[in-house]
N, C-alpha and C positions, 0 to 999 in steps of 0.2 A: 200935473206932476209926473215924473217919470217914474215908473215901475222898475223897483227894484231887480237887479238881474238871479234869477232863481238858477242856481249851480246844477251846471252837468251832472244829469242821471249817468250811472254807468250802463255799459250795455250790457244788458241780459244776454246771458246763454241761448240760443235756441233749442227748444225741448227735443234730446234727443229720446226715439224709440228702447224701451228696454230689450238686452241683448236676451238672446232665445236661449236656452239651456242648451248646453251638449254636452256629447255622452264622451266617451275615451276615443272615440275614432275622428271625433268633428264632426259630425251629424249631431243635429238638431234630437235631443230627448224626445223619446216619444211624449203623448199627452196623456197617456195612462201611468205616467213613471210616480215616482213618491215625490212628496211635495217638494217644494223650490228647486226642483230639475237635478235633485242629489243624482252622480253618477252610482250604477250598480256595476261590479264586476261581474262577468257571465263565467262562472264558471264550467272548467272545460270538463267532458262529461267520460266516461270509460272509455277507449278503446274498442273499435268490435272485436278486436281478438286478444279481448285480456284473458278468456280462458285456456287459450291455448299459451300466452306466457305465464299464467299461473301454473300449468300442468311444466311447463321448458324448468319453472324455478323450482320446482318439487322435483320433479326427477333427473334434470342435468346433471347437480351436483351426487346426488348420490351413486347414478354411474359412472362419474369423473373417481366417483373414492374409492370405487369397488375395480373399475379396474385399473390405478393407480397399487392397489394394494395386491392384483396378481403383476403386474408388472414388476413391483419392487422386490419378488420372489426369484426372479430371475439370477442365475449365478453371475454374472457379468456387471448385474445392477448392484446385488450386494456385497462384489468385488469390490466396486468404485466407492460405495458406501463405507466399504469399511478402508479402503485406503485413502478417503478422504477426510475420514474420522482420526485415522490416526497420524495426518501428517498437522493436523492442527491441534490436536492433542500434544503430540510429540512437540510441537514450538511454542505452546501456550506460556508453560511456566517460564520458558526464556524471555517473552514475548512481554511478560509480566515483570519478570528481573529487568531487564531492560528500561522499562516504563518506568518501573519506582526507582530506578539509577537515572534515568533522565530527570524525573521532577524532582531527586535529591539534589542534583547536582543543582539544577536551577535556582531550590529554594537556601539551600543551607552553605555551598561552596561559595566563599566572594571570585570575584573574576580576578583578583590579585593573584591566587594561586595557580592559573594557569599560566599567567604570564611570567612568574619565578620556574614554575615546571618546564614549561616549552620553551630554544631557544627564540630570540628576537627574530631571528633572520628565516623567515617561512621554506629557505630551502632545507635550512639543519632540522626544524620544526617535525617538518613530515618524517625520517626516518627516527626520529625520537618518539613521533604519536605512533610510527607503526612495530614499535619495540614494545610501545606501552601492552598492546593486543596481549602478548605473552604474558602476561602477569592475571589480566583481566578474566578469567572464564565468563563465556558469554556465548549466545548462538547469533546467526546472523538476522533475525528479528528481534532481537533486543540490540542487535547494534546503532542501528538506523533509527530510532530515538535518542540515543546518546551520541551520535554523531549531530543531529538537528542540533540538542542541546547545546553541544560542544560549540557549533558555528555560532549559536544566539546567545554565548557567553564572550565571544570578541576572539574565540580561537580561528586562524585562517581555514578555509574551508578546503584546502591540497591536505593539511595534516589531520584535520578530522574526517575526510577520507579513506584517509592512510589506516587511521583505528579502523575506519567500518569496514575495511577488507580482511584486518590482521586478525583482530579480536575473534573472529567466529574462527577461524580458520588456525592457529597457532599456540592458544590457548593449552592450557595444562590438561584440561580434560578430554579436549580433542588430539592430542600428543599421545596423553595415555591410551586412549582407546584406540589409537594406529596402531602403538606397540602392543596389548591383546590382540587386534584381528590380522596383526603380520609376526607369529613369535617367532624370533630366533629374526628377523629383521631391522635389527635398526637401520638399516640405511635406507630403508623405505620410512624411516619416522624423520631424518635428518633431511631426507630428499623435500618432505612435505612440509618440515620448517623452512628449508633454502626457498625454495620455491613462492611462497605462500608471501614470505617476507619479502622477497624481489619482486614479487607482483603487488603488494599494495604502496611500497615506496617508490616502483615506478609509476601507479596510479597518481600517486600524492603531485611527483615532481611532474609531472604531464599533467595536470589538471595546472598546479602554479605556472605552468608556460603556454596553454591553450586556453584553459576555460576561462567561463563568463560568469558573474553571475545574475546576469539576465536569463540564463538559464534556469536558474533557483527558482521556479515560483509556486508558493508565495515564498519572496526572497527572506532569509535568515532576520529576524528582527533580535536585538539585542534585548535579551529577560535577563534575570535574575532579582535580587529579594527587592522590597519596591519600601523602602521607611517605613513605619507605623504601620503594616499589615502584618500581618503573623505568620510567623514561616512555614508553620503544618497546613497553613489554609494554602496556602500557596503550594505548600508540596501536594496537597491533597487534589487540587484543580487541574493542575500541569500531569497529576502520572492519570488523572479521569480522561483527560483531553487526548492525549497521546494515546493510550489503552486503546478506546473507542475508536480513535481514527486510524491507529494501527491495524487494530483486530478485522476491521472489513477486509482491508486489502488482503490481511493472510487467510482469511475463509477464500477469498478470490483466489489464492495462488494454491491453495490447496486441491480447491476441485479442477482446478486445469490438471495438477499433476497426477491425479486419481483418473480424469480423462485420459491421459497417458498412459500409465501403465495399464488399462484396460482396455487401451484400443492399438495399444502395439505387440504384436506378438510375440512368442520365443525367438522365433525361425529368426526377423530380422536381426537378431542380437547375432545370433550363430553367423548370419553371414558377412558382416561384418570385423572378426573377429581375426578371420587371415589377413588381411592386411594390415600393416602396422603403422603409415601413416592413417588410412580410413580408420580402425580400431581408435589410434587415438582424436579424433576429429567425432568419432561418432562417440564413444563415453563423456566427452566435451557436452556434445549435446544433450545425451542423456544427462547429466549431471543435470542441466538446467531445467528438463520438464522433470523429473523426480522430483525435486525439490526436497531432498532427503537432509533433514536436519545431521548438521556437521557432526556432532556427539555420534551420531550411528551410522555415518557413509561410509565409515571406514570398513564397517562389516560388511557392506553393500557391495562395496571395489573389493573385498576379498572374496566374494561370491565369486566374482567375474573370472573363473579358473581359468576361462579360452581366451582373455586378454590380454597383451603382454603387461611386463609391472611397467612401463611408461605410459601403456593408455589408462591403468587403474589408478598413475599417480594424477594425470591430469583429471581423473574425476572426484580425487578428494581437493585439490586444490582448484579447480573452476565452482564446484560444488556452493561451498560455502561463501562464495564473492560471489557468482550471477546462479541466480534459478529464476524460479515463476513468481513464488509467491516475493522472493525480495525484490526481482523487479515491479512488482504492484506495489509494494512498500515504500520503495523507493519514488516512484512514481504518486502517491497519494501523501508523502512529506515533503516531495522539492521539486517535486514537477514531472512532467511527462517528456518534456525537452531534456532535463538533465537525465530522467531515466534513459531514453533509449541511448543519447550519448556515452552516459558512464557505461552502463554494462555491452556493449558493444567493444569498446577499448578495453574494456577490463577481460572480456573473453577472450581477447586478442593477445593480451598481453598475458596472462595467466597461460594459454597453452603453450605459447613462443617457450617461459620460465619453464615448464614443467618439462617439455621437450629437449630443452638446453640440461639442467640437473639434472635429469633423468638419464640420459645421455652418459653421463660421466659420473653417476654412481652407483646406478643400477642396471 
């Protein structure tokens, strides 16, 4: 009979050898190690010269404090000190107004009311945003929030320009305090309105025929109230945001201008002072590392006895549109492109203004 066919066995594995232990490097475990070839971490062991950076961290710092604190005794240090103290002190409360005028306008104005207020056509726009300045007191670190605002509400960015030149500079309380630190002058108060307002409306209308805003960044996004949120939360978020991102850049511009006045002497003021083109070219300049809040330049330029009134007028009106700390400001809300652009033309064009009116009323 035939033998049934008895079915393929499968094939077995051939017995592989079991694999050896190893440690973290790929070496094979020692045979003294802990059972099933566990890896141990070696841990790494002191330094031989940890006593000598025990002794570096004990007394570094405390000679870093000691003579930090005869240093800081110096007249020169607590020059800088204190006019660095008080040029951010001096902008804070504006700095502050400005803020909560920015996140009001975002959370509580609808965007309706600007487009009934400004005309349609953005060239009539601009000299109407820089009329507005006059009404508004304001320094120019509270401008430059409510100019942002102004843009991220659907206003053209030539006419809320135009405010961020006018407003710190034309203002009721900067008008009065020309007329105290010039008495028996108004045409130095009238020269510093002509002026102030011819240079932010030709800001406005040269930005609507040059600029970009690819320069913006980050570029202007449209805010205001958002449905179903609540207006204080939203006012509350917008002037925290702003505050804080504002408030860095003016400590920055502050200690530049405290840099400045402690590292430029009398003498070069004096000699600059006989010429009357370089007088006004150089209070131009000063104006901008001062950074002397608008509310009190005008005491500043009536210091200036050895200068004529056209280069004291070009430092209250370059003053409050280009300094240190608004260019940081400017630069930490809309860019470092649109900063160095705008105040460059705006310097330019502010002393052209001030030299022209000045000229012809003073």
């Amino acid at each position: 009979m035939e033998q049934p066919e008895q079915p393929e066995q499968p094939e077995q594995p051939e017995p592989t050898a079991p694999r050896e232990p190893r440690g973290r490097t790929g070496r094979p475990a020692s045979p003294g190690g802990p059972k099933g070839g566990a890896v141990v971490a070696s841990g790494r062991g002191w330094p031989r010269s940890w006593p000598l950076l025990l002794l570096a961290a004990a007394v570094v710092p405390g000679a870093l404090l000691v003579a930090a604190d005869r240093w800081a005794d110096a007249p020169a240090v607590q020059a800088w000190r204190t006019v660095c103290l008080a040029v951010t002190v001096q902008a804070l409360p504006f700095l502050l107004l400005g803020t909560a005028l920015s996140g009001a306008i975002d959370a509580f104005v609808p965007a309706r009311v600007f487009q009934r207020l400004l005309p349609k056509r953005p060239a009539l726009a601009v000299p109407v945003a820089g009329a507005a300045g006059v009404v508004l007191p304001g320094c120019e670190c509270a401008s430059v929030p409510v100019a942002s605002s102004l843009i991220g509400r659907g206003v053209t960015p030539a006419a809320a320009f135009a405010f961020l030149l006018s407003a710190p500079a034309v203002n009721p309380i900067v008008l009065t305090a020309t007329a105290v630190a010039f008495p028996g002058s108004p045409e130095m108060v009238l020269a510093r309105l002509l002026a102030s307002l011819v240079t932010a409306v030709a800001m406005g209308w040269l930005w609507l025929a040059l600029g970009r805003t690819e320069w913006l960044k980050p570029a202007p996004r449209h805010t205001g109230h958002h449905p179903g949120h609540s207006r204080w939360h939203e006012f509350r978020r917008g002037f925290q945001h702003d505050f804080l991102h504002a408030g860095g850049f003016l400590v920055v511009g502050a200690m530049a201008a405290a840099t400045f006045n402690v590292a430029v002497p009398r003498s070069v003021l004096d000699a600059f002072a006989g010429s009357p083109w370089l007088s006004v070219l150089f209070l131009a300049a000063l104006a901008v590392l001062l950074a002397v809040c608008s509310e009190a330049d005008a005491f500043v330029a009536a210091s200036l006895t050895g200068f004529s009134p056209v280069a004291r007028l070009t430092f209250m009106v370059v003053g409050p549109m280009v300094d240190v700390k608004l260019i940081a400001l400017q630069a930490g809300t809309f860019g470092r492109a649109f900063a160095i652009r705008f105040s460059a033309a705006t310097t330019v064009v502010a002393i052209l203004s001030s030299a022209l009116i000045g000229a012809v009323l003073l």
